[in-house]
C-alpha positions as CSV (number, residue, x, y, z in Angstrom):
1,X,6.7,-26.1,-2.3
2,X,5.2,-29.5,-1.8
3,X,1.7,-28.1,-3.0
4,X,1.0,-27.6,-6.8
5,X,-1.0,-24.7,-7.8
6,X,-3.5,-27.1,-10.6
7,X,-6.0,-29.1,-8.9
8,X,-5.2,-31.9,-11.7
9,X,-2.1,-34.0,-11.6
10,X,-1.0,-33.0,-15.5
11,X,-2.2,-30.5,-18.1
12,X,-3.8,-32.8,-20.4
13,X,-6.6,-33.6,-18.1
14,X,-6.6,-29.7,-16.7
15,X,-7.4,-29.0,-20.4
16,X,-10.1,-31.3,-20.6
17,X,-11.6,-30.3,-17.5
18,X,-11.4,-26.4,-19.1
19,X,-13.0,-27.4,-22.7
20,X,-16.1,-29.6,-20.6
21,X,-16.3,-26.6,-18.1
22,X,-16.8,-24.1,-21.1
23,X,-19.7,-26.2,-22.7
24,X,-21.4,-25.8,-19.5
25,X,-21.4,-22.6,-18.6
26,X,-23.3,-20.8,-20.6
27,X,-26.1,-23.2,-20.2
28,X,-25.6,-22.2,-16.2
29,X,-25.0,-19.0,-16.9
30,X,-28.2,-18.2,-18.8
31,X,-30.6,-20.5,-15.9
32,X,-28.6,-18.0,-13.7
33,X,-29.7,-15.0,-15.5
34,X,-33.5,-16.2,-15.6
35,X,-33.3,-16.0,-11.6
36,X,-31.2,-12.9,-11.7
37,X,-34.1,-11.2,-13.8
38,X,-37.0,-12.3,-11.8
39,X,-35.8,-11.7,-8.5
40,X,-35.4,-8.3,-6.8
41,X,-33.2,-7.2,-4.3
42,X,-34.8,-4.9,-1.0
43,X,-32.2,-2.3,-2.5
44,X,-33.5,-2.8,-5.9
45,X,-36.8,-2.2,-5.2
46,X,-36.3,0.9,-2.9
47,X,-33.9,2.4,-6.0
48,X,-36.8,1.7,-8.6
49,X,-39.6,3.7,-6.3
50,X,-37.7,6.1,-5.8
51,X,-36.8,7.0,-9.7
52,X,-40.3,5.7,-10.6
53,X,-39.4,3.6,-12.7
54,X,-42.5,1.4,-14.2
55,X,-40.6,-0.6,-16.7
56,X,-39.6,-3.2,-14.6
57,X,-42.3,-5.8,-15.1
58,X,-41.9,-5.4,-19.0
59,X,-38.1,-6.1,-18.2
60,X,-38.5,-9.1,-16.2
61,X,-41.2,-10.7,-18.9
62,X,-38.6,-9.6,-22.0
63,X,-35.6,-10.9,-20.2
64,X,-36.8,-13.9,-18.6
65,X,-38.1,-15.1,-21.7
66,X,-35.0,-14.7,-23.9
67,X,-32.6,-15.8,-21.5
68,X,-34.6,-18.8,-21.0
69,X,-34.7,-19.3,-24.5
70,X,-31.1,-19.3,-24.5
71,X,-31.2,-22.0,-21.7
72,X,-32.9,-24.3,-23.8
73,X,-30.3,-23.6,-26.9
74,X,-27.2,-24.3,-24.6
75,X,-28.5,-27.3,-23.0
76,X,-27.3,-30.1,-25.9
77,X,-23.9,-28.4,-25.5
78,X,-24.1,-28.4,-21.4
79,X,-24.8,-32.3,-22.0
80,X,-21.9,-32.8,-24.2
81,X,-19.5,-30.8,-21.4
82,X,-21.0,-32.5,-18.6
83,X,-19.8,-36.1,-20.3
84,X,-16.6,-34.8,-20.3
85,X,-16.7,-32.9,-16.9
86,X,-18.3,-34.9,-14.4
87,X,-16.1,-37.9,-14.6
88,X,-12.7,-35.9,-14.2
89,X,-13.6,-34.8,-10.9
90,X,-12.5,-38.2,-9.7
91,X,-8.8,-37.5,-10.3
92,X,-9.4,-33.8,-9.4
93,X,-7.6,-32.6,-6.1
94,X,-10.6,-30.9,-4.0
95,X,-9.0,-27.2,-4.4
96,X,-7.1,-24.6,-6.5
97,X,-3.6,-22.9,-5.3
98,X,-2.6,-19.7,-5.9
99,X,1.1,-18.6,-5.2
100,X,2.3,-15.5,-6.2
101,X,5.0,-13.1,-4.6
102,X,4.0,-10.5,-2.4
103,X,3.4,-7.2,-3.9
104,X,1.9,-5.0,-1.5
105,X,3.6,-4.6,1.2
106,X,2.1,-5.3,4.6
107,X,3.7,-4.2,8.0
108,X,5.9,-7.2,9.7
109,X,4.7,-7.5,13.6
110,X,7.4,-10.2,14.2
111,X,10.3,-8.5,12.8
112,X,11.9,-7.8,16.5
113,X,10.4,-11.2,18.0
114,X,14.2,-12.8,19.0
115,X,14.4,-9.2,21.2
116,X,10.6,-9.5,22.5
117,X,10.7,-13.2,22.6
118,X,6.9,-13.2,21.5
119,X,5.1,-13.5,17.9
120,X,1.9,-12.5,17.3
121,X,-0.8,-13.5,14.0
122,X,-3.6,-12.4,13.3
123,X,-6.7,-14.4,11.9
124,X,-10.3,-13.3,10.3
125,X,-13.2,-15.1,9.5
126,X,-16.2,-14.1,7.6
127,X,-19.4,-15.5,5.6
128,X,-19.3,-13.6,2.1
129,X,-22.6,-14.8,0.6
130,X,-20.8,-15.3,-2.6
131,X,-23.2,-17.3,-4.6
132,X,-24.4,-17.6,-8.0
133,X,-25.8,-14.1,-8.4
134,X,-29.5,-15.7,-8.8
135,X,-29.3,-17.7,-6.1
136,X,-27.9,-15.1,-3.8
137,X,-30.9,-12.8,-4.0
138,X,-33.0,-15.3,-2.2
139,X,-30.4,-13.9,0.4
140,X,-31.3,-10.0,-1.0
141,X,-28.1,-10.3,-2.1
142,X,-27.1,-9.8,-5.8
143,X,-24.5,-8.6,-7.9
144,X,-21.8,-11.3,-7.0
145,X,-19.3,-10.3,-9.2
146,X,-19.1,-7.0,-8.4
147,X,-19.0,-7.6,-5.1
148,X,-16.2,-10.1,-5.4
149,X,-14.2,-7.2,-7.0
150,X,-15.2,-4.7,-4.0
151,X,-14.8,-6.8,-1.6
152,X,-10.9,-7.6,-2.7
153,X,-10.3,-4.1,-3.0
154,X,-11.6,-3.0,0.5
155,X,-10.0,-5.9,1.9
156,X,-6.2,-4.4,0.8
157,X,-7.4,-1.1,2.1
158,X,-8.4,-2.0,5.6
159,X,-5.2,-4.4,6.2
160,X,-2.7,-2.6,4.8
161,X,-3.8,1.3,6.1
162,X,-1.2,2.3,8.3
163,X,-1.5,3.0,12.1
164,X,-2.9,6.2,12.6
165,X,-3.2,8.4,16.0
166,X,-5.7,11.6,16.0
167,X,-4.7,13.4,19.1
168,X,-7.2,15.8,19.4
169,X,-5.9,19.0,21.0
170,X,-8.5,20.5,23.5
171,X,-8.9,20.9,27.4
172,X,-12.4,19.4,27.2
173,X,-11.3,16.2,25.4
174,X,-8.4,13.7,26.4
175,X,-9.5,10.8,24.3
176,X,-9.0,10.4,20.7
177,X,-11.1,10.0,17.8
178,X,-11.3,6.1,15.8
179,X,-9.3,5.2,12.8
180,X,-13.1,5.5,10.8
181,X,-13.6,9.0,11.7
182,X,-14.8,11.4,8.9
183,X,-11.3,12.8,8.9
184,X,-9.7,9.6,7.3
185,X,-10.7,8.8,3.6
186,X,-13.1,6.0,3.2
187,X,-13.7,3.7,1.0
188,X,-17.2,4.5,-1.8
189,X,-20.4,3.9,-0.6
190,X,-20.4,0.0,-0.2
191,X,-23.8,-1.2,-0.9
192,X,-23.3,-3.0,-3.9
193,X,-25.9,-0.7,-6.1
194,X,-23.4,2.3,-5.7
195,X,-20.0,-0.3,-6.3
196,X,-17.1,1.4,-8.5
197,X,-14.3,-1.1,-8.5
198,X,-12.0,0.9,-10.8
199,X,-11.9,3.0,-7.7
200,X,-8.4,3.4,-6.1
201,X,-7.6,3.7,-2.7
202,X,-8.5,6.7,-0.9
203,X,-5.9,5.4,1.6
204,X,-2.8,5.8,-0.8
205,X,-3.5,9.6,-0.4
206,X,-2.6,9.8,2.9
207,X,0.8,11.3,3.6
208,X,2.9,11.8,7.1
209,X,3.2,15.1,6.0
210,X,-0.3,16.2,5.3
211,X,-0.5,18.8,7.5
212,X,-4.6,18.8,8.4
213,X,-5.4,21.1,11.0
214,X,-3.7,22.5,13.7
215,X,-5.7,21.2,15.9
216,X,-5.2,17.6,14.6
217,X,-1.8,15.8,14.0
218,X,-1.8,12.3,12.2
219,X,0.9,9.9,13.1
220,X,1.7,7.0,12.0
221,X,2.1,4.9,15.7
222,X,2.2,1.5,16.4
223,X,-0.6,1.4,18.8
224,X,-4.3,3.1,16.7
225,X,-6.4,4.6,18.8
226,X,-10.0,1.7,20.2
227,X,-12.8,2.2,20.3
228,X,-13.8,-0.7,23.1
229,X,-16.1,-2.1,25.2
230,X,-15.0,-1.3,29.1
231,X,-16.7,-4.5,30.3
232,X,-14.9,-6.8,28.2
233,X,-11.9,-8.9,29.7
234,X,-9.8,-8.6,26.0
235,X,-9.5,-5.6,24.0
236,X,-12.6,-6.1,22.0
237,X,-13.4,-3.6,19.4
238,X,-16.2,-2.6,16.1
239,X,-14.1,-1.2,13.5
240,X,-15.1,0.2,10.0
241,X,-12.1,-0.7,8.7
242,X,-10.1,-4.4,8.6
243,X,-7.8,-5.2,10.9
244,X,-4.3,-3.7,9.6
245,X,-1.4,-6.9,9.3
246,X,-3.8,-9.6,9.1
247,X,-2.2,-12.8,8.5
248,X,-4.8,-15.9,7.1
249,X,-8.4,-14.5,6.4
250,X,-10.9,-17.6,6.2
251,X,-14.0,-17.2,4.0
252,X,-17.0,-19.2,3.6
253,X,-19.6,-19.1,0.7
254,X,-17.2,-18.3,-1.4
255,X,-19.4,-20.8,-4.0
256,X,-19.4,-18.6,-7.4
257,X,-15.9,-19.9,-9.4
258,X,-15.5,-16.6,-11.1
259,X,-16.2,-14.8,-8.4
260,X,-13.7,-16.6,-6.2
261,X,-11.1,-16.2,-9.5
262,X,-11.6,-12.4,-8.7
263,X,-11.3,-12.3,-5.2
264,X,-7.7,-14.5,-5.5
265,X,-6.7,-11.8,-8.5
266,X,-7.4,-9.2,-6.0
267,X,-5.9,-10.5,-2.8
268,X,-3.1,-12.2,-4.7
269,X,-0.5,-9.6,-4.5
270,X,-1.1,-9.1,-0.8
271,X,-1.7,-12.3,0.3
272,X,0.8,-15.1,-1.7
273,X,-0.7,-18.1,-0.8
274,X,-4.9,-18.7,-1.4
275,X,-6.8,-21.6,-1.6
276,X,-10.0,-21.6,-3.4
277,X,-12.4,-24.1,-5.5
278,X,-12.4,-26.3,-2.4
279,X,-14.7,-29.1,-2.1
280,X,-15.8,-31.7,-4.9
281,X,-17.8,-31.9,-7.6
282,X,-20.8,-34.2,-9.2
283,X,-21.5,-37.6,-8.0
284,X,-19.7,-38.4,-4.4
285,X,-18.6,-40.6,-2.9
286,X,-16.8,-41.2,-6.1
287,X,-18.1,-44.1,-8.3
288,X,-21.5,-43.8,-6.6
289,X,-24.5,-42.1,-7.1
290,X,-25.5,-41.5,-3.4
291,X,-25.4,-37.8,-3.3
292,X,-24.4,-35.2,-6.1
293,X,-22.4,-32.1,-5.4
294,X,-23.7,-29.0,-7.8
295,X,-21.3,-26.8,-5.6
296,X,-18.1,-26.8,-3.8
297,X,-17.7,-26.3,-0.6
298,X,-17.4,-22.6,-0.3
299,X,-14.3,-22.4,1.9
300,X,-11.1,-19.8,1.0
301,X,-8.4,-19.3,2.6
302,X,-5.6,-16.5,1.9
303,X,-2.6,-16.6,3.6
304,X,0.8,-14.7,4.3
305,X,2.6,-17.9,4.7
306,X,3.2,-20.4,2.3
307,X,1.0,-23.7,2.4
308,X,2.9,-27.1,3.4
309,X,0.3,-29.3,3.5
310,X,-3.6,-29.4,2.9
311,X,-6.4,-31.6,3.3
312,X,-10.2,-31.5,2.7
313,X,-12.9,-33.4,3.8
314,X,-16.5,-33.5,2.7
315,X,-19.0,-34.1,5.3
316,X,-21.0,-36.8,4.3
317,X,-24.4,-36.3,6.3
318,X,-25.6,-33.1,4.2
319,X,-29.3,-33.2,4.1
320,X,-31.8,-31.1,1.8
321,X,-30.4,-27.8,0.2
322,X,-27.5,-28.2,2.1
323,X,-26.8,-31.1,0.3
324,X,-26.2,-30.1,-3.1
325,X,-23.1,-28.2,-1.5
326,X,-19.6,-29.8,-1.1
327,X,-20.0,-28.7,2.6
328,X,-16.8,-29.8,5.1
329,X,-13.1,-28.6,6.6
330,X,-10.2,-27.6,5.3
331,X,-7.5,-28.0,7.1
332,X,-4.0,-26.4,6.3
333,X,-0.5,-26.5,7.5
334,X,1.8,-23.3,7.2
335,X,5.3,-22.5,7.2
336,X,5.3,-19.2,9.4
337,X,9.6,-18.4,8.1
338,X,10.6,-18.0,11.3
339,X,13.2,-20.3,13.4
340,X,14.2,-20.9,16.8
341,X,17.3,-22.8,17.0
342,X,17.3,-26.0,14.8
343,X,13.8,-25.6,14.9
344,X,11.0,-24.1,12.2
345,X,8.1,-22.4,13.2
346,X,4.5,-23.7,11.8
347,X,0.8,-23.4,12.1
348,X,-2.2,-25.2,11.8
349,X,-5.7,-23.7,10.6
350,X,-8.7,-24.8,10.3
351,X,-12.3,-23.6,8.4
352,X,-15.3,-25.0,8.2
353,X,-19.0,-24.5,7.1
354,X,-21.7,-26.8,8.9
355,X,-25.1,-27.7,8.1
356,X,-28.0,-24.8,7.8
357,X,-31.2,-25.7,7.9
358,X,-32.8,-24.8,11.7
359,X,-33.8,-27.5,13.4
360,X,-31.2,-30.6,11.9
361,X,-28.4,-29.6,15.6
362,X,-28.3,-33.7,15.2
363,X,-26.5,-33.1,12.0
364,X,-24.5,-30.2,12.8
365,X,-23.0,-32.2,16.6
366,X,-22.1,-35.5,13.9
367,X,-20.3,-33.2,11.9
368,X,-18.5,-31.3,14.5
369,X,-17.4,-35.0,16.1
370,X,-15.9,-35.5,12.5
371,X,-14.3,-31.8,12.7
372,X,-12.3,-32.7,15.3
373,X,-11.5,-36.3,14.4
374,X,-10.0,-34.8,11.0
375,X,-8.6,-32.4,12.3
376,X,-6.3,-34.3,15.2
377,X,-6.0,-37.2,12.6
378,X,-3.9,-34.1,10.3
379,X,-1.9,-32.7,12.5
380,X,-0.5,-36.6,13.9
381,X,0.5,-37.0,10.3
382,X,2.0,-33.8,9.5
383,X,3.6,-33.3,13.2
384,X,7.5,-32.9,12.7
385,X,10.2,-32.8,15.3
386,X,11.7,-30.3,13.7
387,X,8.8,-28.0,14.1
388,X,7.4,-25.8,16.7
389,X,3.6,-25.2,16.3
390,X,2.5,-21.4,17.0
391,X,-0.9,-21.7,16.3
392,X,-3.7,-23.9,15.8
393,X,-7.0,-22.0,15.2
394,X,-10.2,-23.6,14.1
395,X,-13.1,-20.5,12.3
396,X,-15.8,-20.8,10.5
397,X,-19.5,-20.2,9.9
398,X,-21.0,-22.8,12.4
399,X,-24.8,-22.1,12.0
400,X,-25.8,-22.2,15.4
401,X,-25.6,-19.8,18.5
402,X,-24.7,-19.8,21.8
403,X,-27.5,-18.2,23.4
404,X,-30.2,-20.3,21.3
405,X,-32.6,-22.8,23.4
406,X,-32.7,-24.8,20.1
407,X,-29.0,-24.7,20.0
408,X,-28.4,-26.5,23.1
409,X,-26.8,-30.1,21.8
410,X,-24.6,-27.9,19.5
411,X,-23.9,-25.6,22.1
412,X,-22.3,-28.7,24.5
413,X,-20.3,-30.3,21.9
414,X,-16.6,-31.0,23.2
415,X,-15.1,-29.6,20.5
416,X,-15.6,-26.2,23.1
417,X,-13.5,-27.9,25.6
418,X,-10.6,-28.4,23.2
419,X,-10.7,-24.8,21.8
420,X,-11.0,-21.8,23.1
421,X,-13.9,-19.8,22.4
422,X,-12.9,-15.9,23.6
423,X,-17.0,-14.8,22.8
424,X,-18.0,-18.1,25.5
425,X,-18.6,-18.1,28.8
426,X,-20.4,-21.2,29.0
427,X,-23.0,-23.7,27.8
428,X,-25.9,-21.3,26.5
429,X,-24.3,-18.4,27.8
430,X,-22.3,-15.6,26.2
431,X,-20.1,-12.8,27.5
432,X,-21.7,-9.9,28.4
433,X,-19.9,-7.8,25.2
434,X,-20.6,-10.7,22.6
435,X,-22.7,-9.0,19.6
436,X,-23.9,-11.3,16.8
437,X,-22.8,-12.0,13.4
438,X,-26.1,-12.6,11.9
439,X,-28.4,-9.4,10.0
440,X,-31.7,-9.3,9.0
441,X,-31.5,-10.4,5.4
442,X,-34.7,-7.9,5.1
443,X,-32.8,-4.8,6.2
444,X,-29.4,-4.9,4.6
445,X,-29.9,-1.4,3.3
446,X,-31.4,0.6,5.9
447,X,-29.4,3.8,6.5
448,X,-28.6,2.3,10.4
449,X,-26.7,-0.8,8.8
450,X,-25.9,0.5,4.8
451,X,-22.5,1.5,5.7
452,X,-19.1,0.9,7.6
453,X,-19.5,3.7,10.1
454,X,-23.6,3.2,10.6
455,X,-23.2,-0.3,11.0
456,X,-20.4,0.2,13.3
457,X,-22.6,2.5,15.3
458,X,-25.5,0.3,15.6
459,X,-23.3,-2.8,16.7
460,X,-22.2,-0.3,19.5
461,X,-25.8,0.3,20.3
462,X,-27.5,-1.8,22.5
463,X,-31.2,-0.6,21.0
464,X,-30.3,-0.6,17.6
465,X,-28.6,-4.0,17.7
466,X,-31.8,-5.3,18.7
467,X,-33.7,-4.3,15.3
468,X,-30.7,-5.4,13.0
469,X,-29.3,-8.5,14.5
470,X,-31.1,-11.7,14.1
471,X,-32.7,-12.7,17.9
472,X,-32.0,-15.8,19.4
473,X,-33.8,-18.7,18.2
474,X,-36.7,-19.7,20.4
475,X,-38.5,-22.9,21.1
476,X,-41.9,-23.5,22.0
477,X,-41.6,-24.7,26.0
478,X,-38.2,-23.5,26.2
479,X,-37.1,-20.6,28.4
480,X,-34.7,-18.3,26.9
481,X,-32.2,-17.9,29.1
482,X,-29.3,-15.6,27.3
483,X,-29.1,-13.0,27.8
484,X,-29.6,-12.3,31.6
485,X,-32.0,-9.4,32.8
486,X,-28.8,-7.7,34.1
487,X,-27.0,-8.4,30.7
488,X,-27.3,-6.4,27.6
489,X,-28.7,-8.2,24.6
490,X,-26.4,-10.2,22.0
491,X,-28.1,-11.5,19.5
492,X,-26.8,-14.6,16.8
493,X,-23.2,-15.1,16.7
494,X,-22.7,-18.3,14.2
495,X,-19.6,-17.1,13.2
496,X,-16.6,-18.6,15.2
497,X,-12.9,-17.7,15.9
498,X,-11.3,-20.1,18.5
499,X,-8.0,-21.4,19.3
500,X,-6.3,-24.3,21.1
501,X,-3.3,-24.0,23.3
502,X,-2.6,-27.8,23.8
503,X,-1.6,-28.2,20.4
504,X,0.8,-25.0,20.8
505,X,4.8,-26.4,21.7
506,X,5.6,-26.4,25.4
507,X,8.2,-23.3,24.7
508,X,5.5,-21.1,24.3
509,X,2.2,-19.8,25.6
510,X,-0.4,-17.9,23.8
511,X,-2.7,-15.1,24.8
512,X,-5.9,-13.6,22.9
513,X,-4.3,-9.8,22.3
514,X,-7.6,-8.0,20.8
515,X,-10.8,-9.3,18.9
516,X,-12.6,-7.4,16.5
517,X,-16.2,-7.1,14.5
518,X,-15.5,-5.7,11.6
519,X,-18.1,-3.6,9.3
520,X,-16.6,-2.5,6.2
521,X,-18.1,-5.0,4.1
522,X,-21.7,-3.5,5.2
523,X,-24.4,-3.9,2.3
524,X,-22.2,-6.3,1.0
525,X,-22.9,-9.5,3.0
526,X,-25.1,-10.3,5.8
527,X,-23.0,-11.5,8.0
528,X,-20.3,-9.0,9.9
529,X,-16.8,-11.0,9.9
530,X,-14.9,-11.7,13.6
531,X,-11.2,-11.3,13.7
532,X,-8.6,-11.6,16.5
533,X,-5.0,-11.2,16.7
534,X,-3.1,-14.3,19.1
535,X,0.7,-13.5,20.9
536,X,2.8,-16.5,21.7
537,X,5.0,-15.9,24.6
538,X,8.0,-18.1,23.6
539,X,10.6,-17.2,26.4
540,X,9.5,-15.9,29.9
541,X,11.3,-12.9,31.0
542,X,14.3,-13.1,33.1
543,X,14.2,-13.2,36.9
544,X,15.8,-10.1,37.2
545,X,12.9,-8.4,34.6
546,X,9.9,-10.0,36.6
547,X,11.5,-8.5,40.5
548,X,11.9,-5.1,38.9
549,X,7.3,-5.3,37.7
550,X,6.6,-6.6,41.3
């Protein structure tokens, strides 16, 4: 394995960068408590009216005050560690790996490929909001850790729930029923104010031989039954539940340390291979004073297949908020175990986070130009002969729309002409069964959006989409466009699965097999993460094969 698991090159300095990292903490932990304490989540709120309970302002005076207090008392020792600290993260690689076996055992779409001669991977994105649990609840977010732990956990129930078929036996039906139906366990109630993460999985009672009705037989079939948009030209689908055999999940905002410790602890045994801590810390460049990083970049990646090679980048041109973040790309090489002759087969992904603010698309088209520049500047280094490339996928949260007039330099960047975007249909202008990624922070918890299957029910609902997901953003003299009066409404999609077929080796030829919005992680972020699984074609069929289809 060419890639060590400690971001430091021995353990003397890891230790040193543990011992000035524990003088810190509590010093941030106890300013994080302060904002914890004095800001209230919608959720919160809603939880305390109803109980009527009146103690809360005494609460936030009392703990505000002797958290603070504790601030003030840690803050000598925060000094001490930060001595120590900050000027280690000049040798410090700019991520953690984690490499562990694989546990849990996850179904193997490529087994029979040499017979097929095709592979197929698939690939999630998704913003996780997982921020210092103060500073998350200016998202009306809270409770990081506990989400962290949730999130794992529903994250190995959705990916590795078998494939289930409800053929439902009546003369007045011939369709069948979704793998969220009421009939399949679920996972608890996933707004994080109801979160039990010593739950197990309601999926692991589920037995072939569970004989459930009559009237309805479960299967286990290669093939679950969609629920999917007619118009679409891919299978497109909103599922309650994560896409089973999921190969690399990319996550952004993944800032919290600890809570990124739990989420690799809890994806660890299904996925071997994670990357998390990336970015860099304190003063940056290096050596300079010019900007100061108080948090990494976000990014994590988990993957089925081991890492080869890895590289991050910062982007350089943060500005405001957005610059106290470690913002950039990661780009990783993988080893997918499979041969074809004398030849290995590898992959190439890439995940990014771009500038925020509204308003700063100068910003966001500079770093995009250095996306790809990194990115093509990787793969000419780590390009072997040896190798055949099966995939090269760029995701991420990208912060601005497609159907946006104030979008509109973003929206025309090249780095669209080099990927594919499945969701695009041009410049400004979405498909017709693109539904966006952002929600109204303000009503995370309403009973249309609180959990996987209302969530999933509003995203199919053209009227309730409307109220949920956050509207294009206007500008004053500028037409909007997107969606057509013929079209049905989208709303915000910043999150972004695409793929490139030019970097793919000549033997093969890839195809977008489904795409999916996923909603089990409802009431637990406010973004809904995109998925879609990619086939590689490697051999064309036989002349004899394509005569007999004619």
């Amino acid at each position: 394995m060419s890639v060590r698991e400690s971001p430091f090159p021995n353990f003397f300095l890891e230790g040193l960068h543990a011992v000035g990292w524990g003088l810190i903490f509590p010093c941030f932990w106890f300013l994080d408590r302060v904002l914890a304490v004095c800001i209230s989540t919608s959720l919160e709120r809603m939880l305390r009216r109803e109980m009527e309970c009146y103690l809360h302002p005494l609460q936030v005076v009392f703990g505000s005050v002797v958290f603070f207090i504790l601030f003030v008392i840690s803050t000598p020792f925060a000094l001490l560690g930060f001595v120590l600290w900050a000027p280690l993260q000049a040798v410090r690689r700019p991520f953690a790996y984690h490499h562990q076996e694989q546990i849990i055992p996850m179904e193997d779409r490529n087994d029979r490929w040499e017979e097929t001669g095709k592979v197929s991977f698939g690939f999630l994105t998704g913003n996780l909001c997982m921020l210092p649990d103060g500073v998350a609840r200016f998202n009306n977010i809270g409770h990081t850790q506990n989400r962290a732990a949730y999130i794992g956990k529903s994250i190995v129930q959705g990916v590795t729930r078998p494939h289930i078929c409800i053929f439902v036996d009546s003369p007045s039906s011939c369709s069948t029923i979704t793998p969220s139906s009421s009939l399949i366990p679920q996972p608890p109630p996933s707004s994080y104010g109801s979160i039990d993460v010593s739950a197990t999985n309601p999926l692991e009672h589920i037995h072939e031989t569970d004989d459930l009705s009559k009237t309805n037989c479960v299967q286990n079939c290669k093939d679950p039954p969609r629920r999917l948009f007619r118009d679409a030209d891919v299978p497109v689908e909103v599922s309650a539940l994560f896409p089973s055999s999921v190969d690399v999940m990319c996550f952004q905002e993944v800032f919290d340390k600890r809570a990124a410790m739990k989420l690799t602890r809890a994806l660890g045994p299904l996925y071997g291979h994670i990357l998390y801590d990336v970015g860099v810390y304190a003063c940056q460049p290096a050596g300079t004073c010019s900007s100061f990083k108080f948090f990494n970049s976000g990014l994590f990646l988990a993957s089925r297949f081991p890492v080869i090679e890895a590289e991050y980048h910062c982007f350089p041109n943060g500005r405001g908020e957005d610059a106290l973040a470690a913002k950039g790309l990661l780009t990783v090489k993988v080893d997918i175990g499979l041969r074809k002759g004398e030849k290995k087969m590898v992959g190439y992904i890439n995940c990014t986070h771009l500038h925020a603010p509204e308003g700063d698309g100068a910003i966001r088209f500079e770093q995009l130009n250095m996306v790809t520049k990194w990115i093509n500047e990787f793969q000419a280094v780590t390009r072997r002969e040896d190798e055949m490339v099966m995939f090269d996928v760029l995701c991420g949260d990208f912060n601005f729309d497609n159907c946006s007039p104030g979008d509109g330099l973003e929206q025309s960047h090249r780095v669209f002409e080099d990927y594919t975007d499945p969701c695009r249909a041009g410049a400004g202008r979405e498909k017709p069964w693109v539904i966006g990624t952002v929600l109204e922070q303000s009503r995370l918890y309403d009973e249309n959006v609180r959990t996987p299957d209302s969530l999933q029910r509003t995203l199919e609902t053209e009227d309730l989409r409307k109220d949920y997901i956050c509207p294009p953003r206007t500008v004053e003299g500028v037409p909007l466009v997107c969606p057509e009066p013929d079209e049905p409404w989208t709303g915000r999609r910043i999150d972004y699965l695409l793929y490139r077929e030019s970097s793919v080796s000549s033997h093969g030829k890839t195809e977008l097999e489904e795409l999916m919005y996923v909603t089990q992680l409802a009431g637990l972020t406010d973004h809904v993460p995109l998925a879609f699984r990619l086939g590689v074609s490697l051999d064309p069929p036989p002349a004899d094969t394509r005569l007999n289809t004619l």
